[in-house]
Structures are given as structure tokens and as C-alpha cells.
N, CA and C of each residue as an Amber inpcrd file, in Angstrom:
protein
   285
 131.2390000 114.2940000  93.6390000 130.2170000 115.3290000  93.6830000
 130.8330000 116.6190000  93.1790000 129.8340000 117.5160000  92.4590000
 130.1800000 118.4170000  91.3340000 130.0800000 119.2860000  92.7570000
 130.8050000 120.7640000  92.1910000 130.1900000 121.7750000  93.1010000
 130.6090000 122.4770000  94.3030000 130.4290000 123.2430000  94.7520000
 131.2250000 123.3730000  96.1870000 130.1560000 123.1710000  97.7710000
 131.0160000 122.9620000  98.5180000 130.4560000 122.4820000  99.6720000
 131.2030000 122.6620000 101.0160000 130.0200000 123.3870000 102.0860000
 131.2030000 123.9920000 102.8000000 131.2000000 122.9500000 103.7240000
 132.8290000 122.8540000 103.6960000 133.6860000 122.0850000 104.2890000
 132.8920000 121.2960000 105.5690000 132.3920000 122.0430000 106.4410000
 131.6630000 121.5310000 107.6530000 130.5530000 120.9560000 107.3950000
 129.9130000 120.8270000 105.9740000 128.7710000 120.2850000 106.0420000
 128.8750000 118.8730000 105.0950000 130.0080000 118.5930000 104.6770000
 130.5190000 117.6210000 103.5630000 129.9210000 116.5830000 104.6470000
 130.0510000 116.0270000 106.0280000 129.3870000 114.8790000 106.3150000
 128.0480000 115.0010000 106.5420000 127.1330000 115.8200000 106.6680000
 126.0350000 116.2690000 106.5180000 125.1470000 115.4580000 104.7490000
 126.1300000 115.5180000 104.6560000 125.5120000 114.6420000 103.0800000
 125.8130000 113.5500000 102.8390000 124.0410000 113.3910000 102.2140000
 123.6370000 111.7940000 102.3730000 122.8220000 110.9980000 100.9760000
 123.1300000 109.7470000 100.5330000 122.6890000 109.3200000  99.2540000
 121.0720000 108.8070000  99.8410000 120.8350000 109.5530000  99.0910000
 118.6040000 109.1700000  98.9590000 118.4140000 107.9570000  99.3160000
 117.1680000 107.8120000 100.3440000 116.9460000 106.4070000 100.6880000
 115.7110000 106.2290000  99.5870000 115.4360000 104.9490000  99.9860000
 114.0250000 104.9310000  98.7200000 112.5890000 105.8400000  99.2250000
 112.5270000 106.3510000 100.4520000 111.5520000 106.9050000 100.9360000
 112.0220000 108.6540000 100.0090000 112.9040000 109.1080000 100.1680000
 113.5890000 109.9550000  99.6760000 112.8930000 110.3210000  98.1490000
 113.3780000 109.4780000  97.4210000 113.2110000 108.8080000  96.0070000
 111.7190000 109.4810000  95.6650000 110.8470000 108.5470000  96.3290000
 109.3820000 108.6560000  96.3030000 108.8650000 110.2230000  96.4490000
 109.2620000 110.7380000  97.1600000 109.4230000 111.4110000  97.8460000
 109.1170000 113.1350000  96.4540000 110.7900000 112.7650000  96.2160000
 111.0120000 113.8770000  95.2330000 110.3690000 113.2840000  93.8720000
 110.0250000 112.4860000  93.7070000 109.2880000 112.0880000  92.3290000
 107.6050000 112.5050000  92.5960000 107.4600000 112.3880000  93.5570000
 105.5250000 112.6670000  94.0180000 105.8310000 114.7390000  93.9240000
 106.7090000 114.9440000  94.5040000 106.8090000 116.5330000  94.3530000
 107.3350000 117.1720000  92.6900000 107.9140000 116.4040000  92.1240000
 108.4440000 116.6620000  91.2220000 106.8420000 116.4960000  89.7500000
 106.4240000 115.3500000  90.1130000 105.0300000 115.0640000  89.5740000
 104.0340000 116.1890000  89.3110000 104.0940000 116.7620000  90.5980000
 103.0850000 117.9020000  90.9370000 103.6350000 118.9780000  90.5260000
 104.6210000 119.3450000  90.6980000 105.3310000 120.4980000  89.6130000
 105.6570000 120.1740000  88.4670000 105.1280000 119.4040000  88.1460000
 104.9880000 119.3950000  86.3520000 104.1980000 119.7240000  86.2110000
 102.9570000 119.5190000  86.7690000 101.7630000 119.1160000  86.4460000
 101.1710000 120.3840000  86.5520000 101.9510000 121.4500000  87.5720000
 101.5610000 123.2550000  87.4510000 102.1240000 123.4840000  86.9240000
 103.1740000 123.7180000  86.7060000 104.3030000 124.4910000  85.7510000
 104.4410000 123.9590000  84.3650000 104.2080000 123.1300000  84.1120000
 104.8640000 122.1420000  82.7580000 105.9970000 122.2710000  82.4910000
 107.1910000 122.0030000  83.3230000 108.5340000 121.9140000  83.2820000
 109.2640000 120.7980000  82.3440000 110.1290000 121.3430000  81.4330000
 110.5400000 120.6000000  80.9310000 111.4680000 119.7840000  81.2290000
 111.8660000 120.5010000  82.0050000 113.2830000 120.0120000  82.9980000
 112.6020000 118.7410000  83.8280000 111.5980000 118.9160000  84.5550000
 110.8320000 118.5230000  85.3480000 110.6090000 116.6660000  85.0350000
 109.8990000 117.0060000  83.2840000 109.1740000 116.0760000  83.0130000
 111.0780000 114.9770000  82.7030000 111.9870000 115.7370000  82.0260000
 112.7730000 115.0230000  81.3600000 113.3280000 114.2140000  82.9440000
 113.7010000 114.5710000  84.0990000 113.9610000 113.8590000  85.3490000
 113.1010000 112.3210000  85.5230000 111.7500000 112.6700000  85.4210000
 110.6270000 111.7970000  86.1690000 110.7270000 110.6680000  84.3500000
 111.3150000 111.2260000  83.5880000 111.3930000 110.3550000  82.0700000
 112.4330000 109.4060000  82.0900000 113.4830000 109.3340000  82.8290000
 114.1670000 108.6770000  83.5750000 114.4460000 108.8840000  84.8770000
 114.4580000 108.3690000  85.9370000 114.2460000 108.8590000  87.5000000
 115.4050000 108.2040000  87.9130000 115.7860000 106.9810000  87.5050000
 116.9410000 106.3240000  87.8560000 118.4600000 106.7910000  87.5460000
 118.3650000 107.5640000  86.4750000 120.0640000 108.5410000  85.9280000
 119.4150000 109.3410000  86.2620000 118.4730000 110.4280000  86.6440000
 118.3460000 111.8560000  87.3060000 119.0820000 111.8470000  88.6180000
 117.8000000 110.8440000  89.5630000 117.7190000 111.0440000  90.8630000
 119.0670000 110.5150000  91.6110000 120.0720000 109.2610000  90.7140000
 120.8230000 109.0230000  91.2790000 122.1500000 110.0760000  90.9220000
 121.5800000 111.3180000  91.0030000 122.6090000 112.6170000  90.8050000
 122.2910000 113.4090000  92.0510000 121.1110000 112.6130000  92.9520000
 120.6130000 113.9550000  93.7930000 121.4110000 113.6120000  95.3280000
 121.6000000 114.4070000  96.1470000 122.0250000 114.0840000  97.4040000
 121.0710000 114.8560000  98.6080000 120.8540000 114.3810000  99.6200000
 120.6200000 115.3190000 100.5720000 121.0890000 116.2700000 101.3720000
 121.1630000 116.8560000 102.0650000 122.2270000 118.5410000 102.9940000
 121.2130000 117.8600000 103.7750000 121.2270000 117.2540000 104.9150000
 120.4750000 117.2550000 106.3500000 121.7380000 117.8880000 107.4890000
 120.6250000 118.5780000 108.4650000 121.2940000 119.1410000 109.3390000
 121.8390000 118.0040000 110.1740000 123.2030000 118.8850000 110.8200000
 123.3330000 117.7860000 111.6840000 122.3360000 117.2410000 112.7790000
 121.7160000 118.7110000 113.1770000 120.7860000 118.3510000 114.1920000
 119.7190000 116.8330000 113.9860000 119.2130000 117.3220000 112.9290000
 118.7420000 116.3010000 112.5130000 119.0410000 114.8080000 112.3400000
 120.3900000 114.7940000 111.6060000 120.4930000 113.2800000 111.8960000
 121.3420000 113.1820000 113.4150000 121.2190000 114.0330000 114.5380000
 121.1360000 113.5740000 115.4640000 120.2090000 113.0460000 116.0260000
 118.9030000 113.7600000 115.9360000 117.8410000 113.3190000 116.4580000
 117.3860000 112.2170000 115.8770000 117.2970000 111.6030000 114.7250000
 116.9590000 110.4500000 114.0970000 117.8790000 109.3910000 114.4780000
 119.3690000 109.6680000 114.9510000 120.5700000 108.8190000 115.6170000
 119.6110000 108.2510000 116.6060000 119.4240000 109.2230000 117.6700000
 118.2080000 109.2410000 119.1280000 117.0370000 108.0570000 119.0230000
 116.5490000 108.8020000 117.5430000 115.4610000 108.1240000 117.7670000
 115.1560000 106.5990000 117.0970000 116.6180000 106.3840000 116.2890000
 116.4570000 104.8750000 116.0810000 116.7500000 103.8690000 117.5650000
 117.7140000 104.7930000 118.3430000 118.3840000 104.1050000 119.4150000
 117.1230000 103.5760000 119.9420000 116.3130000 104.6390000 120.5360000
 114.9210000 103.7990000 121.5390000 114.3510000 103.3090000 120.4290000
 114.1750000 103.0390000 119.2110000 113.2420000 102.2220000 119.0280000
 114.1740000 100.6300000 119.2910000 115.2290000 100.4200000 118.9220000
 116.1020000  99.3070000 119.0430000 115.7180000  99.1960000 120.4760000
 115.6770000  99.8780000 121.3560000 115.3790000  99.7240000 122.8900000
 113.6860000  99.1070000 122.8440000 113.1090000  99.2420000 121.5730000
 111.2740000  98.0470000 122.0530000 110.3900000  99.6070000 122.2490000
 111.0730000 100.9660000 122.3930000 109.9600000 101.5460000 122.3280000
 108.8530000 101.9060000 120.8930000 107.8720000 102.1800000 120.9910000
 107.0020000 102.4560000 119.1640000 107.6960000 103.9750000 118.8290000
 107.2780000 104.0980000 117.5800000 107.7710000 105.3080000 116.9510000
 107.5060000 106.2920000 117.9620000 106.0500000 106.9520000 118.0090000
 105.8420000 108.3720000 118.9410000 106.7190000 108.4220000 120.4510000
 106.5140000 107.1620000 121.1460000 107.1600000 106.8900000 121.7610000
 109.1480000 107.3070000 122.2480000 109.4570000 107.2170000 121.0310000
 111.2450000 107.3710000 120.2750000 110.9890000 108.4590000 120.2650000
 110.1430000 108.9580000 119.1810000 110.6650000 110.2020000 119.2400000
 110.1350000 111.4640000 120.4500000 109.4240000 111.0910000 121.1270000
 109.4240000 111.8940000 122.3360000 110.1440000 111.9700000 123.1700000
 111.1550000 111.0440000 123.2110000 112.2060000 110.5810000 124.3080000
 113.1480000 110.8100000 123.6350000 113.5470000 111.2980000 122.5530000
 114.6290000 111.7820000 121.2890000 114.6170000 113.3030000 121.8630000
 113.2580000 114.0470000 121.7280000 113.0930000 115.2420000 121.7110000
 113.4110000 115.6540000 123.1900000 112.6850000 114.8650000 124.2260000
 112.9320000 115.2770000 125.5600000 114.5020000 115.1940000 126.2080000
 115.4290000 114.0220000 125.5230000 116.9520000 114.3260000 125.3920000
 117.4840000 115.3030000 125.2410000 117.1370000 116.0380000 124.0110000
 117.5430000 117.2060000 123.7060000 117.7820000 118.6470000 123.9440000
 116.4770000 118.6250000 124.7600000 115.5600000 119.5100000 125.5740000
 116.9950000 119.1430000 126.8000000 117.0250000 118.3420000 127.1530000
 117.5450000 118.2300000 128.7240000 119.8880000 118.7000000 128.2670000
 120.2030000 118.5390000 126.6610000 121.2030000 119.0820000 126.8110000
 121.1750000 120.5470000 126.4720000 120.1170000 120.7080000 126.5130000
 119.7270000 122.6110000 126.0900000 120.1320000 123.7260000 127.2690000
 119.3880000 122.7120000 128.5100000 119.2970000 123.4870000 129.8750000
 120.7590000 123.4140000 130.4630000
């Protein structure tokens, strides 16, 4: 990876899942489609050598809470379920 990156956040970064993918190509779509980017269009003209240049910066917080909230679902609970019991964890190391 090109670039600089501060040190504490180097594990914070993460290679695009395919939801990801979709994701920035549906946004990237739509800003072509206002802007007429050239940049834009030449990405989505190949998506496979663009996108596999892109990375994510998620907070840690975040992939803590998604840590959380895969755990209860592996535990049989449904999504809303996880993640309410993700969030209410959190809540309880706050206090």
C-alpha cells in the first residue's frame, strides 16, 4: 500500500468485501451520472484493476462492534437481535 498511514490505524485496514464492491460501484454510478467524471467513468470501465486498489479505514470501534455482533449471531440470535445485544455491551463498558 502506497501512501502514508498512521501507524495506529495500519490494522484498522481492510480489503473490500463483495458487499463493499457493490457498494462503491452503485455510488460511484451515481456520481457519474451528476458530475460526468471522467475519472469516475474510467474506474466503473474496469472495476476489477480500479477497485482492487481500494481499501477500507474502519474504526476500530466499529469492527468491534461487528466482532460483538457476529459473536451472538453464532450464539442462534437474528440480526436486530445481535446487534442490540452488541450495542447494549457497549453501553455497559461505558458506565
Amino acid at each position: 500500500m502506497s501512501g502514508t498511514v498512521n501507524p495506529d490505524q495500519k490494522k484498522n485496514i481492510h480489503e473490500l468485501d463483495e458487499q463493499d464492491i457493490e457498494n462503491i460501484k452503485e455510488m460511484l454510478a451515481d456520481y457519474v451520472k451528476e458530475t460526468g467524471s471522467k475519472k469516475g467513468e474510467k474506474i466503473l470501465s474496469d472495476p476489477d484493476t480500479w477497485l482492487s486498489k481500494f481499501r477500507k479505514l474502519e474504526p476500530a470501534e466499529y469492527t468491534m462492534m461487528h466482532a460483538r455482533i457476529r459473536r451472538y449471531e453464532s450464539e442462534g440470535w437474528n440480526e436486530k437481535e445481535s446487534q442490540l445485544m452488541a450495542f447494549n455491551e457497549a453501553i455497559e463498558e461505558v458506565r
